[in-house]
N, C-alpha and C positions, 0 to 999 in steps of 0.2 A: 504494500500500500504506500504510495506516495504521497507522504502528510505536506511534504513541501511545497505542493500544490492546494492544500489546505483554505479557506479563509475563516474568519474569527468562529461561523454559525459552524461549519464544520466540525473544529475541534470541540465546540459545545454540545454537538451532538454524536457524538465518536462515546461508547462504550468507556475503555480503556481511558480517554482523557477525562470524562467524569470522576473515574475511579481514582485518578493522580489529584483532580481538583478537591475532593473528598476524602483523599488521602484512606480508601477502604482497601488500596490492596497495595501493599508492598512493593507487589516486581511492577504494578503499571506506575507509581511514583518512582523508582529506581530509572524504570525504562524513560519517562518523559525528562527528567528531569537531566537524563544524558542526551537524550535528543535535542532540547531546547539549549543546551547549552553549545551543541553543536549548529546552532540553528539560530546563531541571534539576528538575520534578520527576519524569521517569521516571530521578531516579539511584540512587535505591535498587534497583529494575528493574538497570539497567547492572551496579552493584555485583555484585549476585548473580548477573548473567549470566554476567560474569566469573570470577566464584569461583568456579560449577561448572564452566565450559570447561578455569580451570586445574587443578579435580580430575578434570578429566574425560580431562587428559591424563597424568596418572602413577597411576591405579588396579589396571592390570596391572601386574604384575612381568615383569620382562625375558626369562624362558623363556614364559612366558604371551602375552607380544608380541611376541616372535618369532615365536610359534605363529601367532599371529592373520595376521601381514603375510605370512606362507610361503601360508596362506589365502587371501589375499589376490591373493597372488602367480597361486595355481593359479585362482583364478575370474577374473583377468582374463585368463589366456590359452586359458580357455577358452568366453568368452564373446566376444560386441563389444557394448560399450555404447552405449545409446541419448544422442544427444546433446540434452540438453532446454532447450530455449527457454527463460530467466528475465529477465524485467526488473523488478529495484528503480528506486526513485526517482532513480538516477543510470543506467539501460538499460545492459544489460551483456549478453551472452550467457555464459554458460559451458562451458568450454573442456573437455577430454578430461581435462586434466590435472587444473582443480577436480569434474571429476564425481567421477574416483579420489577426488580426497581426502576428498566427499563419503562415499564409499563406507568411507575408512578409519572417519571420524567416527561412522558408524552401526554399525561393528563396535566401537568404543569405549562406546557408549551402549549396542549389547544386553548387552556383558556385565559395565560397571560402572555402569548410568545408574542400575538400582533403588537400588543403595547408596548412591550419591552425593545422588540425590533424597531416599534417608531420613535423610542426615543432614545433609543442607539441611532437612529438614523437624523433625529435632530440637533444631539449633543455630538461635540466636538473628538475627533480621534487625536488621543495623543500620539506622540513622540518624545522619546527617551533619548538624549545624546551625553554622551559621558567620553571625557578625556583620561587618556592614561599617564604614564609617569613623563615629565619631560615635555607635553604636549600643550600648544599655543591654537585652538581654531576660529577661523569666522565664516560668520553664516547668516541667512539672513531669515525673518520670518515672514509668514503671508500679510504682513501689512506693509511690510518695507522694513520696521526694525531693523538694524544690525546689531548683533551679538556677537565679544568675543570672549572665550571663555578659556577660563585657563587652566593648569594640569590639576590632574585629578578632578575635577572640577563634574559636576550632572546638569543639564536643563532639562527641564519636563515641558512641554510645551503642544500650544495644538495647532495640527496641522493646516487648519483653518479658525479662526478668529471668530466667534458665532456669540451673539446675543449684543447686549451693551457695554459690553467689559473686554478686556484684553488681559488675560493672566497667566502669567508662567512659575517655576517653582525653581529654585536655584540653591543645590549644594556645594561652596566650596565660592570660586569667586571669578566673577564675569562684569565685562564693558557694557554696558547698556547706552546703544545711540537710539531712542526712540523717534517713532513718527509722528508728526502730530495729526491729534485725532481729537476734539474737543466733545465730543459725543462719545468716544471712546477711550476713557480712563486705562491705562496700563500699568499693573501691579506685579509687583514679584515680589512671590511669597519665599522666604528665605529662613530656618529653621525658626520659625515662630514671628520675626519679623518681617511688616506687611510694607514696601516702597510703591508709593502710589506715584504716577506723573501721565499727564498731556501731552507733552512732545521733549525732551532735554538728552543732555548726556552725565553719566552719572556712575558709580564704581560701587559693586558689592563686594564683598570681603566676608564670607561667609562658611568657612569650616568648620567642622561638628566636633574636627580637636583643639578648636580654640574658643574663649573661654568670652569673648566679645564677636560682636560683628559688626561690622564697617559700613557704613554708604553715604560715599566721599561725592558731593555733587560738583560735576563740572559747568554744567551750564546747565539753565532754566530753572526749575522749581520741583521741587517734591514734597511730597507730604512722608514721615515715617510715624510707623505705628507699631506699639506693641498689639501682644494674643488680646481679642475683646477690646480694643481700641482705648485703652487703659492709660498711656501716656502717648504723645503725638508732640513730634517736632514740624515746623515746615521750613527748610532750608531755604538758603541760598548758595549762588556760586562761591565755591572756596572754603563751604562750610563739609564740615562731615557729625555725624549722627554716629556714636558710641551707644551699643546697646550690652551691660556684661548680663549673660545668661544665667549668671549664680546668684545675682540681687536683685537682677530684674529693671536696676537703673539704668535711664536712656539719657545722654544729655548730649550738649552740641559742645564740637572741637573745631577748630582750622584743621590743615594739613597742607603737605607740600606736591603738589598735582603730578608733581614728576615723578616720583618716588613711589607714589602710590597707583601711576598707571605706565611707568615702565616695565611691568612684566610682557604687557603688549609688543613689546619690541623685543622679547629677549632677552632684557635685562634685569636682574636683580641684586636689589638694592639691602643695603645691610646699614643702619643710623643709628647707631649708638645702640645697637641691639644686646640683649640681653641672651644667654646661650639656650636660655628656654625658646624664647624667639627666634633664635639662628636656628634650632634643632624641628622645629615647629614648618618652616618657610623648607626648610631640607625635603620634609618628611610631604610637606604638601606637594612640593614640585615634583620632587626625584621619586618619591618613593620608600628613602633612605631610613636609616634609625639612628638618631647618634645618640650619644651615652659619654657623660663626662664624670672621667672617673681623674680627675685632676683636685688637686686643692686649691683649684682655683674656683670660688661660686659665683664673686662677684662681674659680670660681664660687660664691656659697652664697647663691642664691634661694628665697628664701618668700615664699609668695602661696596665695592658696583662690580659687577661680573655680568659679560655681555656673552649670549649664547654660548655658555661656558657648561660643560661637563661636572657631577658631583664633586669627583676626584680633584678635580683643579683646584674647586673653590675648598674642600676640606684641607689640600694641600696649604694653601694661601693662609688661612684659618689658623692652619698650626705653627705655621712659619710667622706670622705675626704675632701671636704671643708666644713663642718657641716653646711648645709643646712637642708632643708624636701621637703616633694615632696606629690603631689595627685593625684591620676590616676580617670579618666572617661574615659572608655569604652580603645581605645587603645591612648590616650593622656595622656602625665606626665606631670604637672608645677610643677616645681622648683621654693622654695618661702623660704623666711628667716625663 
């Protein structure tokens, strides 16, 4: 069977991917979950296949599904079902007990599939783009937006723009050039932090291993907001919005625009950094781990490295404050 050929209603309706989304049978979650991994571009496909199974299981109300299963009840004892031969790419037969359930699914889909279908067919399909170690992209979204997003970094975003709103979700840290659109508000929602704007250009700063988040405005105007709209700044150019995630306080900073969007270029910037912050911007970019096993705790490193390799800048690192260093596998310690 060629699932590759697959789309979202498909895998929604396939036996075996039921069984993975329901997690009822070991080797069909073993089996999908090596297939999709082999497969990441049908995960837009998967996503949505998902989303409607999950709406596909609470569209009745509970006197409604009662009804159905008492249904259910009287046509399995009044019938015997046929037992039918199926084999996926892992041969399986199915059993008395996955036909029933077969049977419940298709009283689930006659009488909430056209709803669900219509409003998978009005709501937006997302997309997922995510950067690896080392990696700089831009791209652009169905309104003109440009985005560019930096290593390690996730957008979640929809493929098309739909209702009165423009909204994307951002782990990790991206350029936002937006379009203006004064009918159409554009949000990014970034781990609990909501940046709202009309048309500007603007810097998130947004990693789930650091302990603040960032959004440095370059031009025009934004609104920031915490979860439930609880504290609210509205900037201006040259200002940036501190939010730390352990006290929940948001206030407004300056900052220096080059420093905060030269990653864009390739470059990164080290100002009087602190080695938790050097080990921190490592670990975001590269990948890396560092570990300072020095008696040194107090830190305030400055340095600029342009399209430069880990190695170089750890090298540089330790040569400036003449330390040494040892790597296993992708971890440094730093040692006198």
């Amino acid at each position: 069977m060629n699932y590759k050929l697959y789309l979202a209603e498909d895998f929604a309706a396939n036996e075996s991917f039921i069984a993975y989304y329901l997690k009822t049978d070991e080797q069909a979650v073993a089996f999908w979950k090596n297939w999709i991994s082999r497969h990441p571009e049908k995960l837009d496909e998967i996503y949505n296949a998902e989303y409607l199974l999950s709406k596909l299981t609470f569209r009745l109300d509970e006197p409604e599904l009662q009804d159905e299963f008492t249904k259910f009840d009287v046509f399995l004892n009044t019938r015997k079902p046929t037992i039918i031969a199926f084999e996926p790419e892992y041969s399986k037969q199915i059993t008395v007990k996955k036909w029933a359930f077969l049977v419940v699914v298709s009283f689930v889909f006659s009488f909430s599939g056209y709803f669900v279908f219509e409003k998978l067919r009005q709501e937006p399909t997302y997309i997922t783009y995510h950067n690896g170690d080392g990696r700089v992209s831009q791209f652009s979204l169905s309104d003109g937006s440009k985005i560019t997003l930096s290593s390690n970094s996730t957008l979640k975003y929809p493929k098309l723009f739909k209702g009165g709103t423009r909204e994307v979700e951002l782990d990790g840290e991206g350029f936002f050039e937006v379009t203006k659109d004064k009918t159409k508000p554009f949000s990014v929602m970034a781990n609990g932090l909501k940046t709202t704007v009309l048309g500007t250009k603007f810097n998130i700063l947004a990693y789930k291993n650091q302990s603040t988040i960032q959004v440095a405005l370059i031009e025009g105007k934004v609104e920031v907001q915490t979860a439930a709209g609880r504290d609210k700044l509205l900037l201006n150019p040259s200002e940036m919005a501190i939010f730390n995630m352990e006290n929940g306080n948001l206030v407004r900073s300056s900052f220096n625009a080059r420093n905060i969007t030269a990653w864009r270029n390739g470059i990164i910037v080290f100002d009087h950094a602190s080695f938790e912050e050097v080990a921190i911007k490592l670990k975001n970019v590269y990948g890396i781990t560092l570990i300072n096993n020095t008696k040194r705790n107090k830190w305030s490193y400055s340095g600029e490295f342009e399209k430069a390799d880990y190695l170089t800048i750890i090298k540089s690192i330790c040569f400036a404050r003449k330390i040494n260093y040892t790597q296993k596998n992708q971890t440094f310690t730093l040692k006198n």
